[in-house]
Structure formats: C-alpha cells, structure tokens
C-alpha positions as CSV (number, residue, x, y, z in Angstrom):
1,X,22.9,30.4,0.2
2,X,22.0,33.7,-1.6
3,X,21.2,35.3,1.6
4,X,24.6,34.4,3.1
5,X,26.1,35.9,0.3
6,X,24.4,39.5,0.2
7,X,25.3,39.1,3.6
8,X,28.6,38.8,2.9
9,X,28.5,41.4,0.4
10,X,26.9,44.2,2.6
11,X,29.4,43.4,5.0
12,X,31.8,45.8,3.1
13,X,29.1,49.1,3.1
14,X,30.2,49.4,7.4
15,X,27.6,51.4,9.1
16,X,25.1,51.7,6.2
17,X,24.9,47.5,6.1
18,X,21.8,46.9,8.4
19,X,19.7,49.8,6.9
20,X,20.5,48.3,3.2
21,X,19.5,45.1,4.3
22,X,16.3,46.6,5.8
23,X,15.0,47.9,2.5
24,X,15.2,44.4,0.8
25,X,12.0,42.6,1.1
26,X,10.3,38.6,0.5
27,X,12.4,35.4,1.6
28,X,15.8,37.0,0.4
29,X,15.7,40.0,2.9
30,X,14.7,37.7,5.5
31,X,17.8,35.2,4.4
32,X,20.1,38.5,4.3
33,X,19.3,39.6,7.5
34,X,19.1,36.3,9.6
35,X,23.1,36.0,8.2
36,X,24.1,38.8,8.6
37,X,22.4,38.7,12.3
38,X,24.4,34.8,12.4
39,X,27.5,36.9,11.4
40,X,27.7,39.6,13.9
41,X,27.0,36.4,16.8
42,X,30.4,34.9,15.1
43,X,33.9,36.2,17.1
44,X,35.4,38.7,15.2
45,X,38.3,37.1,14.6
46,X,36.2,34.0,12.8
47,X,33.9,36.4,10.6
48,X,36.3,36.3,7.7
49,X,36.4,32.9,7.3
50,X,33.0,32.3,7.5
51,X,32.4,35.1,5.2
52,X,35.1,33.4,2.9
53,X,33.0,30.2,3.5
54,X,30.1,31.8,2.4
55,X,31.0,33.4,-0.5
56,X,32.7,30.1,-1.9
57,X,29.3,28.4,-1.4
58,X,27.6,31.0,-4.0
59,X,29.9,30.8,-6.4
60,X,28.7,26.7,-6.4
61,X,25.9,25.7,-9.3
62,X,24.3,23.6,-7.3
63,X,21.5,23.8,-4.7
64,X,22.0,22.6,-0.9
65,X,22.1,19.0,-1.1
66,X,21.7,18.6,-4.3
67,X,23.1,14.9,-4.6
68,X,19.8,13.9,-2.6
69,X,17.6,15.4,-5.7
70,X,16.2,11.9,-7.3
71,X,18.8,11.3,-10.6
72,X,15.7,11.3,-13.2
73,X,15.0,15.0,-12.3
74,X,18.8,15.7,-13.1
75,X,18.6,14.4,-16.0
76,X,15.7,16.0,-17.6
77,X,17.4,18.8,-17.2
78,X,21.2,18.0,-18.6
79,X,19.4,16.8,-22.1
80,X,18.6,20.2,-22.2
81,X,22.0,21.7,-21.8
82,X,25.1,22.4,-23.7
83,X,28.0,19.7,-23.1
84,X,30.2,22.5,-21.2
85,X,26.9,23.4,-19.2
86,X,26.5,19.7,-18.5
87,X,30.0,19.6,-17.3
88,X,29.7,22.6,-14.9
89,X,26.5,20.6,-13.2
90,X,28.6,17.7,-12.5
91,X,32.0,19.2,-10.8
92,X,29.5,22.2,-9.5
93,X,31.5,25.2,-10.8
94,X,33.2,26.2,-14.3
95,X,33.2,29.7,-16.2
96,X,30.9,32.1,-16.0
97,X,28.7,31.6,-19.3
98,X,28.7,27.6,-18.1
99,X,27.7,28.8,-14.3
100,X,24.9,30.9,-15.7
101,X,23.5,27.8,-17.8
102,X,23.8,25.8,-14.9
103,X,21.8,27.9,-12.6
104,X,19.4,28.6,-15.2
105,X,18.6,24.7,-15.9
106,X,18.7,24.5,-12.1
107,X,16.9,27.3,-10.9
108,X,13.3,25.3,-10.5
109,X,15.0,23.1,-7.7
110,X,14.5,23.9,-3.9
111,X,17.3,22.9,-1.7
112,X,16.9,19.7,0.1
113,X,17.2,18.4,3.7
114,X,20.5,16.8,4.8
115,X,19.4,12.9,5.1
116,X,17.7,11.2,7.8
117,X,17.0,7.0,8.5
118,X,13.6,7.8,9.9
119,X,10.3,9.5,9.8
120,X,9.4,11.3,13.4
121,X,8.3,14.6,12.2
122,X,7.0,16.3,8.8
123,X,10.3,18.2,8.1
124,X,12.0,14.5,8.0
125,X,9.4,13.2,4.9
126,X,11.6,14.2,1.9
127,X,15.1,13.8,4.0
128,X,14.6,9.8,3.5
129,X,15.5,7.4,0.3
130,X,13.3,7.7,-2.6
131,X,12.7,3.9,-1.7
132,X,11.7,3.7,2.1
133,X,9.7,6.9,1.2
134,X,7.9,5.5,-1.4
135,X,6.9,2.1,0.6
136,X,6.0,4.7,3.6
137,X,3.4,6.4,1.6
138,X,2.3,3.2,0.4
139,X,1.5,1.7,3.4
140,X,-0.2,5.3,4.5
141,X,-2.5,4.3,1.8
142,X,-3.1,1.0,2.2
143,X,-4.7,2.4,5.3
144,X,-6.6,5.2,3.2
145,X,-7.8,2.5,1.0
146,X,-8.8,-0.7,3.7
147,X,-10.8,2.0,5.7
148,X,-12.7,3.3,2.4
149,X,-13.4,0.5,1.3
150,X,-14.4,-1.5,4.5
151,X,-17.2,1.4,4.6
152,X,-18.8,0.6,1.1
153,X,-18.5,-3.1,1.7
154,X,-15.0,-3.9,0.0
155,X,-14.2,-6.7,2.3
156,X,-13.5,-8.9,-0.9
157,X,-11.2,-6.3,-2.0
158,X,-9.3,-6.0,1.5
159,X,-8.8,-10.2,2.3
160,X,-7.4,-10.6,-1.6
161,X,-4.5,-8.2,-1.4
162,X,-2.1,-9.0,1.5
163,X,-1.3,-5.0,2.3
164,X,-5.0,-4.2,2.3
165,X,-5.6,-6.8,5.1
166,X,-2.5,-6.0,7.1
167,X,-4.0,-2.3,6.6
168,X,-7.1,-3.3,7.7
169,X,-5.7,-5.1,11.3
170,X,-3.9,-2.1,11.7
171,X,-6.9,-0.6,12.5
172,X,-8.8,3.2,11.9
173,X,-7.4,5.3,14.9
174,X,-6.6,8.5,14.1
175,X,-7.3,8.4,9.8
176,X,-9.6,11.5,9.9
177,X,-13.6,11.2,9.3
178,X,-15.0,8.3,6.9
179,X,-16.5,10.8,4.5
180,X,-12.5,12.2,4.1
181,X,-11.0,8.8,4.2
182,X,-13.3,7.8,1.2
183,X,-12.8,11.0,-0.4
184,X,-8.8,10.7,-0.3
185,X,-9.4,7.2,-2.1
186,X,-11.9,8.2,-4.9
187,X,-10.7,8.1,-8.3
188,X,-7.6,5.5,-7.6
189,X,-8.0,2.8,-11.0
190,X,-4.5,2.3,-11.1
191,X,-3.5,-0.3,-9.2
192,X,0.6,-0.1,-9.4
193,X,0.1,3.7,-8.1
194,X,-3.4,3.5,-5.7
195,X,-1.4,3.2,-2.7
196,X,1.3,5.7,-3.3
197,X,-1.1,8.4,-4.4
198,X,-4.0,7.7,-1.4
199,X,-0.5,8.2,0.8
200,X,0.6,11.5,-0.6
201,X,-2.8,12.7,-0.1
202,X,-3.0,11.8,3.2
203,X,0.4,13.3,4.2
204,X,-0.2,16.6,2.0
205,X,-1.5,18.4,4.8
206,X,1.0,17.9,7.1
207,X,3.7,19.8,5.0
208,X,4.8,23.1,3.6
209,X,5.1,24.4,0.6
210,X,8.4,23.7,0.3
211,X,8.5,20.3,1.8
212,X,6.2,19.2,-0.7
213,X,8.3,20.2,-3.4
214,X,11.3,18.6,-1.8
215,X,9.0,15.3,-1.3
216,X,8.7,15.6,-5.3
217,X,12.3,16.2,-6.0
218,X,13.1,13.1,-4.1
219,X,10.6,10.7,-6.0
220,X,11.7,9.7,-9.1
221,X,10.3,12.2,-11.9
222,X,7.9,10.3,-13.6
223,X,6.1,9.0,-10.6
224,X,6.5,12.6,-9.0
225,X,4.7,14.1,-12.1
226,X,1.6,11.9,-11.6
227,X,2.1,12.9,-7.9
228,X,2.1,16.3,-8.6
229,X,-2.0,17.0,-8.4
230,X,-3.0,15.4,-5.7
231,X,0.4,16.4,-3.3
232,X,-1.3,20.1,-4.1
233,X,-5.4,19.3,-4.3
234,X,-5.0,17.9,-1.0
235,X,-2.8,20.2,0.9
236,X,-6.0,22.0,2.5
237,X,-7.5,19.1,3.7
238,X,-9.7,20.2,6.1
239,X,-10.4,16.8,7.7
240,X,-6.7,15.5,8.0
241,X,-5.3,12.4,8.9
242,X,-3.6,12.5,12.7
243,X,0.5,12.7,12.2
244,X,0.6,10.2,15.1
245,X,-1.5,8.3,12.9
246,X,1.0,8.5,9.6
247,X,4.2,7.3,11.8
C-alpha cells in the first residue's frame, strides 16, 4: 500500500519520477518501483483512476486484510487507545491526529493473505480460519509426537490417545530424520498445547518471514504468544519435515 502511494506521488515529478524512485532503497523502493512499473503497463487513459484508487487506499488505517487479523490481537491494541483512536480503527479512517494513533497502535501488523478453504502450498498456511489451522498443526504434530515417541518405546502413550494412534497408522513417510523428529517433540509437558506447538515447529521451515508472522496474527494472541519461540527456534531446521508430507 505505501509503495502504491509514493508511486502515485512521484507520478507528478514527470521525467525526474524513475530516477527518484531509484535512489530509495529496502522493501519500500522495491514496492515504489514495481507500482510505478504496474502503472506505466495501465492504458493511459485508466492511470488516473487507479492512481485515485491508490491513493484512497493510503489514506485507510488499516493494513490489507485486516479483518482476517485474529480479534484478540485487535483488541490488545484498542485498550491501549484513546476512544476517538478506537473509533478511527473500526470505520478505518477519521482525522488526522485519530489516523496517526491508529497507525501507530497498528504499525506492528503485517498485511494478510486474502482467504483460502485449503492448504496446498506454504503461502496458503495463514490465509485459512484460525480454527481449521489450528486442528492442521495439530494433527502435523500428532505425527511429530507418535513417531518420537514410537522410537523411545511410547507405544502406551500412542494406543491411549486416539490422535496419537491415528498419527501413528498414518505412518512416517516423509517426517524428516528420527533424531529431528524427536528433537521437534522434546520439551512438550503441556498436553492441551503438545500438538499445536510440535506442528508449528514442523511447518516453521517451510515459511518466510513474513508468513510466519501472518500465521501468528491469525492465531488467537494468547496461544500465538506461546507460539511465538518455537515458530522462530525452528525456522532453520536443517533436517525438515517434507511439505508433501505436512498436506
């Protein structure tokens, strides 16, 4: 959004634009200069509008898809607002000083991915319900969890808890090396979150920086907070799990 609106803005400096936008540099050069690229590919006669477009966009408080941020991240951040700042996060403009204390309290999120019904590739993993997500990183772990413990002679374990043993018939294809397996698994007490957290390990790997912080962003914030440390202690997994293996 910001880079479609410095494109926008350079638009009016004519013949100069392209060597302005050279000199900026990091993500927000690149964002300025892939628009303004988009815009010169638009028919002349459509580049207002979509520069109009643009610029309307900016003057929003809220990041891309903002609605699919999970509702306990949003509000954490309204108790720490003003009521007229409050106001401007829910209709998603208002006067300046309010627009300013909006963006500020909303300035940690990323923009997330419009929604999707399915998991096929890593860019889909935070563009699905906080629910079905949730149960698919819980059954990822289950199959963490049957395959470590199978290996230290958890059998027990597996045949008392019904996902374990459905985990476990599943099979091993494609889970990475026993030595990572177990090492994904070590440390899980907890039983309400031992599944959730051996699956966020497990998919780690597979996404960017950003996709993990849109995966936490559409957990709820609690659970995301415990999350948190092992989404990013197990993003260099050397020994990963197979994708085909995850879906």
């Amino acid at each position: 959004m910001i880079g479609e609106a410095v494109a926008t803005a350079a638009h009016r400096l004519g013949s100069v634009r392209d060597a302005v936008l050279a000199r900026l540099g990091g993500p927000l050069g690149e964002a300025a200069r892939a628009a303004a690229a988009a815009l010169a590919r638009v028919a002349p006669d459509a580049q207002k509008l979509q520069r109009a477009r643009w610029m309307a966009a900016s003057r929003l408080v809220w990041p891309e898809n903002f609605r699919a941020i999970h509702p306990t991240w949003i509000e954490a951040v309204l108790g720490e607002l003003p009521a007229r700042a409050r106001t401007a996060v829910a209709n998603g403009s208002g006067d300046p000083i309010e627009i300013w204390l909006a963006r500020r309290a909303l300035a940690g999120f990323v923009a997330m991915p419009a929604a999707r019904d399915a998991i096929r590739t890593p860019v889909d993993v935070p563009a699905v319900p906080a629910d079905p997500l949730r149960a698919w990183l819980e059954q990822i772990g289950a199959d963490q969890l049957a395959s470590a413990l199978a290996r230290i002679g958890g059998e027990d374990v597996i045949a008392a808890d019904p996902r374990l043993a459905a985990a476990r018939a599943r099979g091993t294809a494609g889970l990475g090396p026993p030595r990572a397996v177990v090492h994904r698994c070590s440390g899980l007490v907890d039983e309400d979150t031992r599944l959730v957290r051996a699956g966020i390990r497990t998919v780690a790997p597979h996404l960017d920086a950003r996709g993990r912080r849109q995966v936490l962003q559409r957990l709820p914030r609690a659970l995301a907070l415990e999350l948190r440390g092992d989404l990013h202690a197990f993003a260099a997994d050397p020994q990963p799990a197979s994708w085909a293996a995850l879906i």
